[in-house]
N, C-alpha and C positions, 0 to 999 in steps of 0.2 A: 677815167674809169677808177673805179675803188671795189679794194675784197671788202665784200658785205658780209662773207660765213665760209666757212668749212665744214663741211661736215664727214663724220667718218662712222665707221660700220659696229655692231656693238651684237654682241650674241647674248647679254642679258643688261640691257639698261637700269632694274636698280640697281647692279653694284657698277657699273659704270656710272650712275648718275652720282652715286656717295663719294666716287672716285674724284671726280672733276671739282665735287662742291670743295671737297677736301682741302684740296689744290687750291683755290679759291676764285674760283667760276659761280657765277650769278644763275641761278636756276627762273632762265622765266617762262619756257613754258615746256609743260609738264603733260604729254601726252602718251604715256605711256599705256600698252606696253612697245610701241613704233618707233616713238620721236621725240626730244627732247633738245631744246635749245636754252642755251647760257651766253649769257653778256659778259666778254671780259673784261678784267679790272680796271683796264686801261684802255679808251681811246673808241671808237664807237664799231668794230669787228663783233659778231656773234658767232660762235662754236656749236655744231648739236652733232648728235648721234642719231643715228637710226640703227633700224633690229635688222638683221639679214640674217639666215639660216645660218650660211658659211661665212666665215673670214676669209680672206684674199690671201692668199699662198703668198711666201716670201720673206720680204723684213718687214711688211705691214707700211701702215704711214707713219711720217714723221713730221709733228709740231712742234713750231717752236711758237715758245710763249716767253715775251719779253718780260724783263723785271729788273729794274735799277739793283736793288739789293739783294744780288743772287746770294751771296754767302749767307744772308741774315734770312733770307726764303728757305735755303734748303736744311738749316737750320732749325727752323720752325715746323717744314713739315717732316723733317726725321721725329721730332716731337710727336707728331701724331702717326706714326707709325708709318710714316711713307716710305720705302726703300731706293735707294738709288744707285743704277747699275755704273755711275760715273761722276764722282765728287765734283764740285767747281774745280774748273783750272781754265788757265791761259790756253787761246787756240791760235793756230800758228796766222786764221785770218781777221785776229784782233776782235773776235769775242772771248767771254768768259762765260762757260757752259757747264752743267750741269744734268745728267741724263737719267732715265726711267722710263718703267713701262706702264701702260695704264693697264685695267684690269682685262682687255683683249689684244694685248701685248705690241698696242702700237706704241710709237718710241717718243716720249713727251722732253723734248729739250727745253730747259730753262736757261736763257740766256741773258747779255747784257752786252750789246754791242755801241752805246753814244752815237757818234757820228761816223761809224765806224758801219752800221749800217746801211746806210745811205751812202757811206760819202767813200768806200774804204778810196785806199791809196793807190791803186791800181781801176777804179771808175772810169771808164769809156765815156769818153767828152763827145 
């Protein structure tokens, strides 16, 4: 089995859609005002949003979106005006993460975990 998509909930997809492009998500289809799906940069998973009336009570959902060069990403997008509720740093399970909200306040993690991923040190044989 393989994740093919996630998708999560959006109460006005075009500044959601400007949000993800921003970020640098593939915009390939474009059906708004409902649904929208993006290709990520890396590796063959698809992201989309849909409209719901309400957002989901709580801490919302949380993605994480890999990226080799977290420092030199979050970099780039403070450049274009992205804010970030959690600078890179070391985490105690050997990623390096960096955090934010998207414009329906679910929590977008930028991370970098190698084989660390997959493989941490504590992996159930």
């Amino acid at each position: 089995m393989n994740l093919n998509q996630i998708t999560i909930p959006s109460i006005d997809l075009s500044v959601s859609i400007k949000f993800y492009q921003m970020i640098g998500l593939n915009l390939i289809v474009d059906a708004q005002p409902h649904y929208a799906r993006f290709e990520c940069m890396d590796g063959n998973s698809t992201f989309s949003i849909h409209l719901v009336e309400e957002l989901p009570n709580g801490n919302g959902i949380w993605v994480y979106f890999e990226c080799e060069n977290i420092d030199e990403t979050v970099n780039d997008l403070m450049q274009k005006g992205i804010v970030f509720d959690e600078m890179p740093n070391d985490k105690s399970w050997l990623w390096r993460e960096a955090r934010l909200r998207d414009p329906d306040n679910n929590q977008i993690i930028l991370y970098y975990a190698g084989k660390n991923r997959l493989n941490p040190p504590w992996r159930l044989n």
